[in-house]
C-alpha positions, 0 to 999 in steps of 0.5 A: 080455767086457765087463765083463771088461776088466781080466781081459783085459788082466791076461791080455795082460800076463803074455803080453807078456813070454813068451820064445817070439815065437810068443806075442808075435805073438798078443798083438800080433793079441789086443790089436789084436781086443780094442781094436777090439771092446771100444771104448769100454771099453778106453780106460781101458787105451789108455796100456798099450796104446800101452807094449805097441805102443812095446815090440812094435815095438822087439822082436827078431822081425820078425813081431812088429814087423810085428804091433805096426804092426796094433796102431796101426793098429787103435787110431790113431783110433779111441781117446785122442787126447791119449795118443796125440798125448803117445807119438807123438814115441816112437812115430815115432822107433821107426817109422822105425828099421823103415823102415830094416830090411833086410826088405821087409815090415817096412819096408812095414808100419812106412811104412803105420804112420807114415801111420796115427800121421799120422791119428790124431793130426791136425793135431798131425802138423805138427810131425812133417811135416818129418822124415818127408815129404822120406823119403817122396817119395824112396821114391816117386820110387825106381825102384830100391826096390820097388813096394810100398814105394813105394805104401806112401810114395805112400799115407802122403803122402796121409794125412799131407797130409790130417792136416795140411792145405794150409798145411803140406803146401803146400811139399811139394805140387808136388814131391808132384804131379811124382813121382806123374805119372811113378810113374803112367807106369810102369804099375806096378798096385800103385803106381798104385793108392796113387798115385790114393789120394794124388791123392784125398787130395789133392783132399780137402786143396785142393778146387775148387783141385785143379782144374787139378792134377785135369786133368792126372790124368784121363788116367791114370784114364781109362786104369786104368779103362777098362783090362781092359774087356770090349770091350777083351779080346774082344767075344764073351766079355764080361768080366762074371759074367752073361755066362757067363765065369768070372773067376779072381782071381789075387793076387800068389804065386799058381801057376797050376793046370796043369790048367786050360787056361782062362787065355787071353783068350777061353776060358771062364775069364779071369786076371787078378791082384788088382793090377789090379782093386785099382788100376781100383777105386782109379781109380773112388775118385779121381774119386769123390773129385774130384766130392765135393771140387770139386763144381761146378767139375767141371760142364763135365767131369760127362757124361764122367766119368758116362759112364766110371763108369756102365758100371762098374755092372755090372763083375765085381768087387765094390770096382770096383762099390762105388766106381761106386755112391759116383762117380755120387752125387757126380756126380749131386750136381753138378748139385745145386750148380750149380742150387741151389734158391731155397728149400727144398721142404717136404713138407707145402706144396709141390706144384711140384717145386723143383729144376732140370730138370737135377738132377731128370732126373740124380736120377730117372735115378740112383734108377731105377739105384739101385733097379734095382741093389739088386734084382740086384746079388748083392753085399751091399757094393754094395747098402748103398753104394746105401743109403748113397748114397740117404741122403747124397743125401736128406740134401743135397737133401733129400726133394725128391730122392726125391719122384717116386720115393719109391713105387719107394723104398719097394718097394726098402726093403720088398724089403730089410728082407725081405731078398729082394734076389739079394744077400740071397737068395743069402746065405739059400740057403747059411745053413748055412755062413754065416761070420763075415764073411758075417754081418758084411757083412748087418750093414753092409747092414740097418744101412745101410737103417736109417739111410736109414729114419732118414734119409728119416723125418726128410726127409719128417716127418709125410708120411712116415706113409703110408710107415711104414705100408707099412715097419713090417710089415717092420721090427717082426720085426726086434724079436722075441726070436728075432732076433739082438741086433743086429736089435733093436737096429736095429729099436729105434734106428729105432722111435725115429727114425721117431717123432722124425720123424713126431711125433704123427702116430706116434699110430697105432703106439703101441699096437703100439711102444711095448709092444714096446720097454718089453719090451725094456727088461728085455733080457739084452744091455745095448745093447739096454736102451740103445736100449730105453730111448732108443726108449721115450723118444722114443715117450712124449715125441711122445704123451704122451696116448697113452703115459700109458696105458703109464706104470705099466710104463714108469716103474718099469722105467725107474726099475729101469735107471737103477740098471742097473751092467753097462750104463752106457750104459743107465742114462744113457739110462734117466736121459734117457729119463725126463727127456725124458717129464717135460718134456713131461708133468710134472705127470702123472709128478711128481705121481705120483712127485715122487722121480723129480726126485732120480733126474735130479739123482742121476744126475750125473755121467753115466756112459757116454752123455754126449750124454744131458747135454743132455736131462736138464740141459734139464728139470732147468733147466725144473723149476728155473724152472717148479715152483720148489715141488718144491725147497723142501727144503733137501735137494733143493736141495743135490743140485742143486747138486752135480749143477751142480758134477759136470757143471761138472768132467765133462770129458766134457760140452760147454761148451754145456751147461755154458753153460746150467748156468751161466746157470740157477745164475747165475739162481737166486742171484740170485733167492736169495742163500741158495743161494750159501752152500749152493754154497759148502758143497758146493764145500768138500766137493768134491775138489781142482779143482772149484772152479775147474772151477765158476768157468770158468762161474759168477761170484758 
């Protein structure tokens, strides 16, 4: 699909206009799917996309308003900025004339709406805050309107205060702060739920000075999380799924079955409604956020508030437990901040641990719970938060974190790349009826352990060889053709990682690397050419004594995918990939095939990657200043100087390249006033705007 994105949209275009509303809501929930799974393909076609979302909110029919309010909330922050920032007065304007509508569901999918715009465009909101807040905050302090229409507001002011941040938000702020103590008071779930939403957003947009606000809102938080406990609702049935107790999650509409007798606290089955624990786990999210954005100043407070998360390790339902693995990491990191290290530990000298005795104790004390939770935890949610959680810590505190435990680290990752924790097994036991969602929550969990592969790889560096030992068995079936496309290209994202990481001390796993990842350059699926490409590149450019061996496949099949026309994103890093083998082996490539310096200079403008501009602009500068003698010609010379003027007009590279651009140029006239006549030249050939796109950079 692809590269049928035209086709779809001419599809969505002739369905806009039916006449039966039926119709107009699916399109609303297509263009919603198609913009989420086709990004970035579809940002050609975001302008459309926001006329059908302007003219579906307008329409007629209830529903298909409601499913037009999906349709920026699936594209709001995730596509063109700048397209959507130009609709947005538009756009509010029709939003707000749904949140007069008589009907509840409308009304509560237009105000989530508002505060999805508010997110998407960003600071460019301000100019819009003071139309849309005063409404908002008289929504919430309504008792006579609805319960979810006021969680609705609560949640719409704090994404909007988060959009704008404190300078603007400042006027509303206290007022924002009273009307949410008391909606907190009402003990009404669902609006207590947003309501600790808001605080966390707004504990975002003040940070250390929440603080005195924060206080004052501990006591509620407390209450929701400690609400519904097991010793709370009866000591001989505790209310955990390892206890025996069957838990019955009612949501909202639900009727209650009238044969089942087991709807009393102390029977064998317990009701509770989905309100309930969405709040409770909201409450863990609050402080959460509180210990990630105040940091030190909530030390005196860090005992109790670990001890009113830690329990919730264990508690039934899932979204409570995720939040309690993301609380203690930010928790744990308080210590961190108050007793930040002298100086940083590295792996390769030191031998004394540099952290204080009470950081490396609340660590060590996490890890083992970390470790032990992955194990048993029959959530696959939990278990990548745990990850995530692992590779936010290292990433902070760097490898000293793990280094009295990184043997348990390596057990867990091992038990996870082969996928034998409960969470995983369970899911292997009911394979057969495996459904999307499934599929996609085993995703977000191997995805997560890869990244804290990647991310402890390049924490340890060279020391963390002994551990790609013991992980590489597990990892390398990731990368069998037999395996899903999105295991290979994992596996190969994470190949190229561990060996940035490990640098030549990646010698000994050439042999059985990079063979495997120049196979996958030749991959049906376009991705996985694109990581394919980037892991060859990152492999031979760390060994390149050792990867010459290689060469004679690597380099024409490299050659072969820079010209590839499906995946753009694998020509670039084809491009990029070579690049980076000739900067640290140039006179072994070159002199072999000298052409592969027109295939750089061709491959401006870039395609799709265009972090890739670094790379390839870093060796064509270095060819420039250090084989002078490969640009004698003519020719060659003024190829180089349009792909100097392409990448000056390319909006899509940074002006820190740009700036090395400009530099080298500035350089080479100098030293030959010849080549400014050649710029000159090309610049008249050029269309309209890229003189002065060249002139921003270059003076001469």
């Amino acid at each position: 699909m692809l590269n049928s994105v035209d086709e779809v949209m001419q599809m969505v275009d002739l369905c806009v206009q039916d006449g039966d509303p039926q119709v107009r809501q699916a399109v609303c929930i297509a263009v919603s799917d198609f913009a989420a799974a086709l990004i970035p393909n579809i940002n050609a076609h975001y302008d459309t996309i926001l006329q059908y979302t302007v003219r579906f909110i307008e329409d007629p029919n209830e529903k298909v308003q409601e499913k037009a309010c999906f349709i920026l909330e699936t594209t709001a922050d995730s596509l063109n900025q700048q397209a959507l920032i130009n609709k947005c007065p538009d756009l509010l304007a029709k939003l707000s004339a749904l949140v007069g509508s008589a009907q509840q569901t409308t009304k509560d999918v237009a105000i989530s709406a508002v505060g999805t715009l508010a997110a998407g465009v960003g600071e460019s909101f301000r100019a819009h805050a003071p139309q849309v807040l005063p409404g908002l905050l008289g929504f919430m302090e309504k008792q006579e309107e609805q319960v979810s229409t006021r969680a609705r507001a609560a949640e719409a002011v704090g994404v909007i205060a988060n959009s704008i941040g404190r300078d603007s938000f400042n006027q509303y702020a206290e007022r924002t702060f009273d009307i949410s103590l008391k909606c907190v008071e009402e003990e009404e779930y669902e609006l207590s739920e947003h309501v600790f939403g808001l605080w966390a957003n707004l504990s975002e947009v003040y940070g250390q000075d929440w603080l005195p606000h924060s206080q004052k809102t501990l006591k509620a938080i407390h209450h929701a999380i400690t609400a519904f406990n097991p010793e709370e609702i009866d000591s001989g049935n505790p209310f955990s799924t390892k206890a025996g107790c069957e838990v019955l999650i009612q949501d909202d509409g639900d009727e209650e079955d009238e044969d089942d007798d087991g709807d009393g606290i102390g029977d064998t089955h317990l009701r509770i409604h989905r309100t309930v624990l969405e709040m409770k786990a909201a409450a863990t999210h609050c402080i959460a956020a509180y210990a990630k954005n105040m940091r030190e100043a909530l030390y005196d407070q860090l005992q109790d508030l670990a001890m009113l998360i830690q329990p919730l390790l264990q508690y039934f339902f899932e979204d409570v437990r995720v939040n309690a693995v993301v609380g203690l990491k930010y928790l744990s990191l308080i210590t961190y901040y108050k007793f930040q290290p002298e100086h940083e530990f590295d792996p390769k000298t030191d031998t004394d641990d540099t952290l204080h005795k009470s950081t490396r104790d609340t660590l060590n004390l996490l890890f083992t719970q970390y470790f032990a939770l992955a194990f048993e935890d029959d959530s696959k949610e939990v278990v990548a938060a745990i990850c995530e959680s692992i590779t936010d810590i290292t990433k902070t505190v760097g490898p000293v974190a793990l280094w009295e435990l990184q043997d348990k680290w390596v057990e867990m990752t091992a038990c996870l790349l082969q996928k034998q924790s409960c969470s995983q097994l369970e899911a292997s036991d009911d394979e057969g009826d495996e459904d999307e969602d499934e599929h996609d929550h085993d995703q977000i969990l191997i995805d997560s352990v890869a990244e804290m592969v990647d991310m402890v790889a390049k924490a340890f560096g060279s020391v963390f060889a002994k551990h790609w030992q013991s992980l590489f068995p597990h990892v390398e079936p990731y990368l069998s053709e037999s395996r899903p496309p999105s295991d290979q290209y994992m596996a190969l994202a994470t190949y190229a990682e561990v060996a940035e990481a490990l640098g030549d001390t990646i010698t000994t796993f050439i042999p059985k690397m990079l063979p495997k990842a120049t196979k996958r350059l030749k991959s049906a699926h376009g991705n996985i050419r694109s990581n394919a490409a980037y892991c060859v590149g990152a492999l031979c450019c760390q060994v390149p004594l050792s990867a010459r061996q290689y060469y004679a496949q690597i380099v024409p099949t490299l050659v072969q995918l820079a010209g590839d026309k499906e995946a753009l994103n694998a020509a670039d890093n084809a491009v990029a990939a070579l690049a980076r083998m000739i900067l640290v082996d140039h006179e072994v490539l070159l002199k072999e095939a000298p052409q592969l310096v027109d295939l750089l200079v061709g491959s401006m403008p870039l395609k799709a990657d265009y972090l890739e501009y670094e790379r390839i602009w870093k060796t064509i500068i270095f060819l420039l200043q250090n084989a002078a003698p490969l640009f004698a010609e003519e020719q060659r010379m003024k190829k180089v100087m349009e792909a100097f003027v392409h990448t000056f007009f390319a909006k899509e590279a940074a002006d820190e390249v740009k700036n090395g651009c400009a530099s080298c140029l500035q350089s080479l006239i100098g030293q030959n006033q010849g080549l400014k006549t050649l710029l000159s030249s090309v610049l008249q050939a050029a269309p309209p705007g890229y003189s002065e796109a060249v002139k921003k950079f270059v003076f001469w």
